[in-house]
N, C-alpha and C positions, 0 to 999 in steps of 0.2 A: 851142859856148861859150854862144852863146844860150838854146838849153837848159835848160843847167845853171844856170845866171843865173837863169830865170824858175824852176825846182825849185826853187833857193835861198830864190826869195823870195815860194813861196807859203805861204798863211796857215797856219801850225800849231794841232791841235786842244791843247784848254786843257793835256790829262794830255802829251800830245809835248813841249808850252814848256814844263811845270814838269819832268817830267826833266830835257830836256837842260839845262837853268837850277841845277838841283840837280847835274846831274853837274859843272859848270863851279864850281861851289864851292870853296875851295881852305880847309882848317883851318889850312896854313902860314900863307895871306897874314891870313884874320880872324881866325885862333885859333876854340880848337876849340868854346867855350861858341857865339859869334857865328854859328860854321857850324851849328850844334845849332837857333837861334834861327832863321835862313832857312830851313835845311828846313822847319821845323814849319808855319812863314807861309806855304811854296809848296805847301804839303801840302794846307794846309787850305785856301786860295783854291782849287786846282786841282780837288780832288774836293768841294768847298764840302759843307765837314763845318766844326761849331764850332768843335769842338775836335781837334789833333793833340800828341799825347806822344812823349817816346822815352823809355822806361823802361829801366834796365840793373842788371842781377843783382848784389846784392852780398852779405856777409855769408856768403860759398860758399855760394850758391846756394840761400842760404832766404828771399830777397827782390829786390823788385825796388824800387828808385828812381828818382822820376822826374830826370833829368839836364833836360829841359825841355818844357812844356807851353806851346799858347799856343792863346788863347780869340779867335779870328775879330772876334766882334760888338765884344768889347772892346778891340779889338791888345793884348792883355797876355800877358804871360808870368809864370810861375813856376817854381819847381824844389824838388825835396828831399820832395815825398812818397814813404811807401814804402807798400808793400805787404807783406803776408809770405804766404808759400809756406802756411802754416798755417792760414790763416786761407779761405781757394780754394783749397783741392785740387785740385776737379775741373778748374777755369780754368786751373793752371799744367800739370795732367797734358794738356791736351788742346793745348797748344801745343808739347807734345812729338810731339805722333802727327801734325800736319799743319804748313804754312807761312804757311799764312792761315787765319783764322780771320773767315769773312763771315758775321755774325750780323743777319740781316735785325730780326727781334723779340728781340733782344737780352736784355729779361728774362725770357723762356719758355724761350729756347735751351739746351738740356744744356750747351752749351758753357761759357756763360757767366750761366747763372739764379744760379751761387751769388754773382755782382755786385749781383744787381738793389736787394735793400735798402739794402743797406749802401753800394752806390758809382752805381748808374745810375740808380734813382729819384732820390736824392735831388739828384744833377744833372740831370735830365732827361735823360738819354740815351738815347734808344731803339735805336739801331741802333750796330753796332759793325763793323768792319773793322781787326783784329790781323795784322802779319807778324812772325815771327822775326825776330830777326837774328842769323846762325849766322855762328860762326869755326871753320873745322876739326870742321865737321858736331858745334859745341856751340852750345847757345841760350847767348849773353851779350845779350839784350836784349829788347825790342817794342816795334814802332813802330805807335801805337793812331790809328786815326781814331776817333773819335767823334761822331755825329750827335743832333743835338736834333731835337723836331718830330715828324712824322709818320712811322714805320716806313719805312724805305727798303731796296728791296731791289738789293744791288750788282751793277753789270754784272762782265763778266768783264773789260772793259779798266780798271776800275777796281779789280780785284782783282789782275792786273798790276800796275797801278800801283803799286800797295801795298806788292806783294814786291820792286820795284826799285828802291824809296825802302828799304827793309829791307836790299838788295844794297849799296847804296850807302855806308848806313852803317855794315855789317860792314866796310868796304873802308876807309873814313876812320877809323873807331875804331881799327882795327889798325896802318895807319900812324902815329894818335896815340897809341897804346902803349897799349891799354884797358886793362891792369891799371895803369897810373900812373891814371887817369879814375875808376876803381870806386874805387881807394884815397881819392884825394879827394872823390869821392862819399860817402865813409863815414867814414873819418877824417881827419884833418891826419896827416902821416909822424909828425911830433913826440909826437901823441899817441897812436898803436898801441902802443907797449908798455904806456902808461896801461892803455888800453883792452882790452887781453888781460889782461891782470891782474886787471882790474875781473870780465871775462869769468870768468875762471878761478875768481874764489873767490866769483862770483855760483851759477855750477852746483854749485860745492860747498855750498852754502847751499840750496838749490834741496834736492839730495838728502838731507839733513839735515831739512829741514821737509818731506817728504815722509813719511820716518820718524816721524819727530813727530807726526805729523799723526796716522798711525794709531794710536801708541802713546794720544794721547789720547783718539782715539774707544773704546781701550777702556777707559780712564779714567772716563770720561764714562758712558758704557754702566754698568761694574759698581757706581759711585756713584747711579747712577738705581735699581737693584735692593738696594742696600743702605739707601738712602733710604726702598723701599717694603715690604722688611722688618722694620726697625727699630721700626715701628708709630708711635707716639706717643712714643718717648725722645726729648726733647730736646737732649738735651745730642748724639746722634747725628745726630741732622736738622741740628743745627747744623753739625756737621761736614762733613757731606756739602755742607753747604750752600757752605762755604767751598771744600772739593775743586771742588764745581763753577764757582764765580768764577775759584780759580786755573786751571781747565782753560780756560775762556773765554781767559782771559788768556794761555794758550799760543797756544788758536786763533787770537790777532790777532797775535801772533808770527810765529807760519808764516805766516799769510794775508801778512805785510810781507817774510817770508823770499823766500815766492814771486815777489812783486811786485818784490821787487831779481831773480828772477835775469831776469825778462822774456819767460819761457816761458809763463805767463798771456796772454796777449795782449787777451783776451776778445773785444769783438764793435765792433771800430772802425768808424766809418762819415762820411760827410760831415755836420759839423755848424756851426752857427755858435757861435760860444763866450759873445756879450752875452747872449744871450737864455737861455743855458745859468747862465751868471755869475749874473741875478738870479731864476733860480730857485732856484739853491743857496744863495739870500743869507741866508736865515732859518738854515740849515743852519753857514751862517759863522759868521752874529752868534754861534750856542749855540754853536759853538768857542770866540770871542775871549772871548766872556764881558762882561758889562756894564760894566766899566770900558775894555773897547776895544770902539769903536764901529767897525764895518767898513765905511769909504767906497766908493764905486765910481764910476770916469768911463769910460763906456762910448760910444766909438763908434760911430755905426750902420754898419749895410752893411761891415764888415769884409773881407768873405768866409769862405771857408768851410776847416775844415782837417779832416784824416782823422783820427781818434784814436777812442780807446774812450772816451764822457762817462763812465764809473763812474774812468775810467785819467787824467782831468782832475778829475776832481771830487777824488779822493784827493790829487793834483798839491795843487792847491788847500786843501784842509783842514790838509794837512803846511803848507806855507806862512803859513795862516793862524796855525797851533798855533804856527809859528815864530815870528811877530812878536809874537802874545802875549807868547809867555815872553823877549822880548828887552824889552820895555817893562812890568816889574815893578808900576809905580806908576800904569800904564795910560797910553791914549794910542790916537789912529788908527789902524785897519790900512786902508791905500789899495792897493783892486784898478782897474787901469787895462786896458782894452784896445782899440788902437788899431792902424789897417796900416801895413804897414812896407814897405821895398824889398825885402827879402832878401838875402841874403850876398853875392847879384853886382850890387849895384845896378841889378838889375831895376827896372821901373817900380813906382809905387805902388800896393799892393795885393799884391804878392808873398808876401807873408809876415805873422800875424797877430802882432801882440807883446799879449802879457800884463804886468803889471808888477803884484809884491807888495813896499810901501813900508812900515816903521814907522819910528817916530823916534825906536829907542828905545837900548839900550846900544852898537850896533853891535859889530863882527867885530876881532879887532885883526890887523895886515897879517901877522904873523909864522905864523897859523894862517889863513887866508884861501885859500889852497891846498890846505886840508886837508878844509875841510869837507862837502864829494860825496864823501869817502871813506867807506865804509862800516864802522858801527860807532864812528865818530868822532865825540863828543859832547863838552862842555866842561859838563854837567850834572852836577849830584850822583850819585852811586851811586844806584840804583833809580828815577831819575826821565827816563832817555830811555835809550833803545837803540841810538841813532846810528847808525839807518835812517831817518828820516822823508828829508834832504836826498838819499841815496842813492839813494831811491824815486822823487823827483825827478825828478831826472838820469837815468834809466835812463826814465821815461815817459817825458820830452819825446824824449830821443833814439832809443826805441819809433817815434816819430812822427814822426822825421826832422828834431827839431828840435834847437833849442841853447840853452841857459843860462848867464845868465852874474849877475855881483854886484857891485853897489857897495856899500862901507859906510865909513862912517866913524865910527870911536871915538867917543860920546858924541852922534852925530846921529843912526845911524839905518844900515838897508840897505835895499836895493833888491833887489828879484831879477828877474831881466826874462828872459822866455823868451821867443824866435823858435820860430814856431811853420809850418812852409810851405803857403801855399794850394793848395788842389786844385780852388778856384774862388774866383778873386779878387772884390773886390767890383765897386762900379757907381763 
């Protein structure tokens, strides 16, 4: 008995207390966000890494989101970045072929070099330690160490570690029903049939400006050779001239067809959005036009969110083009960006909010539901396409985020996107 009494109660090393700490977790008694939240805090004290994530697969498995991340130096958490399968090939194919993935120099590694620009530089990350976490021998997730600082190279009891903190939460997700988890990860129940809808006649639009796309490039082509044999007729130059505007004019068609269906993705990366914000500011002004001056109250230190800047910048210009044309007789366009909690009342910093304000005719309540529907426009004939808000909505939520609107008849709207940190601020 004495023994056993002094076994009991000799000192545990750090990775033995954070298992069995983590295994004594219960998702019943804290619910399951809460459980998600200690792990990540035992994770990252235990193997004292900055930062620990747990990403999980959504969208049938052409991406991952993060469910929660948390930043050591800062105690903060956040949630809602994604990732897409498209964008790392090679990084999601090679956590198919092993269980761990211990990337000592993390942005040279085959495993994981195609991070380095777009996610580990610009965090600092150097060193990486990824586990699966398999149900029924299928990847539904990864649970990422990541290291700031100096190249580290991982022991094997910390590569253990790794896959048992991975064990762990294949074991708790499934008794918390993963596919109820990834659904609110992606969508509210309410709004899935939205959302497949939106889906559905997004890829049909997609294929359409595909077609398009090439029908004009031979458009384009036989009016350039008809232009240079025509010689000096005018009256043909002219024409040609005209073919080629309206072909242009196609191209920015499809280029918005494409960009609703979300297959574009282009080249997302960790970025701060103020300092993005006033350099697109001249960019703005020549949108709104001199009768609307376009304000900015910008935040510092926000932190940082994962998107494509060309995939906010256009966010941005629809936006802006939009409160022009709501305030006819001119008037302010106010870009706001400030941090926010995020959707689970995370702490502050979680999440970046954007806010575009005019004061100008506003929304009336009875189409207010309508207007992220695509092709949906309250414009004249030949003067909108009733893609700019759809293009919107389909970026921010690209980027895991959310959009929402306030307007009131004869004051003015609001559009205010949640945007999820991938590194909160200071």
């Amino acid at each position: 008995m004495k023994k056993r009494y002094q076994a009991d109660t000799l000192p545990r090393r750090p990775l033995e207390e954070a298992r069995l700490r983590i295994s004594r977790l219960s998702p019943k008694k804290l619910g399951l966000p809460a459980t998600l939240r200690e792990v990540c805090r035992l994770a990252a004290e235990a193997i004292a890494v900055e930062r620990v994530g747990i990403w999980l697969f959504v969208d049938e498995q052409s991406a991952i989101r993060c469910a929660c991340l948390y930043e050591q130096l800062k105690q903060r958490y956040s949630e809602g970045t994604v990732l897409r399968v498209a964008d790392f090939p090679g990084y999601f194919e090679h956590l198919g072929i092993r269980k761990t993935i211990p990337a000592d120099h993390a942005e040279i590694d085959p495993r994981t070099d195609e991070l380095a620009k777009a996610y580990l530089q610009p965090l600092g990350i150097t060193s990486l330690l990824d586990a699966v976490i398999l149900q029924n021998d299928r990847i539904v997730g990864v649970v990422c160490h990541e290291h700031t600082g100096a190249h580290r190279e991982w022991t094997t009891e910390e590569r253990d570690f790794a896959g048992s903190v991975a064990d762990f939460l294949a074991f708790k997700l499934q008794s918390a029903k993963l596919a109820e988890l990834q659904q609110q990860l992606h969508r509210t129940t309410s709004d899935l049939a939205s959302y497949q809808q939106r889906l559905n006649l997004a890829h049909m639009a997609a294929g359409v400006a595909h077609d398009f796309r090439n029908l004009l490039t031979v458009i384009k082509g036989y009016t350039t050779l008809l232009a240079q044999d025509s010689g000096s007729d005018a009256g043909v130059q002219r024409m040609c001239g005209q073919i080629a505007q309206a072909a242009e004019k196609g191209e920015a068609l499809t280029a918005d067809l494409m960009a609703l269906s979300g297959n574009q993705t282009g080249h997302p990366t960790a970025i701060d959005v103020p300092p993005l914000v006033r350099q697109l500011l001249p960019l703005l002004q020549q949108t709104a036009g001199p009768r609307h001056p376009v304000e900015t109250r910008l935040a510092p230190d926000t932190g940082r969110v994962f998107i494509d800047p060309l995939q906010l910048e256009r966010i941005l210009l629809n936006l802006v083009a939009n409160a022009r044309d709501a305030m006819p007789g001119g008037g302010p366009v106010t870009i706001t960006v400030s941090g926010g909690n995020g959707d689970s009342g995370n702490q502050p910093g979680a999440s970046v909010v954007l806010t575009v304000t005019d004061t100008g005719t506003g929304i009336a309540p009875a189409i207010l539901g309508q207007i992220f529907e695509p092709f949906f426009t309250t414009k004249a004939r030949h003067q909108g396409t009733g893609l700019g808000l759809a293009i919107v909505r389909s970026g921010v939520e690209l980027a895991g985020g959310r959009i929402q609107v306030e307007s009131t008849p004869g004051a003015g709207t609001t559009f205010r996107l949640t945007l999820p940190c991938i590194a909160t601020g200071a």
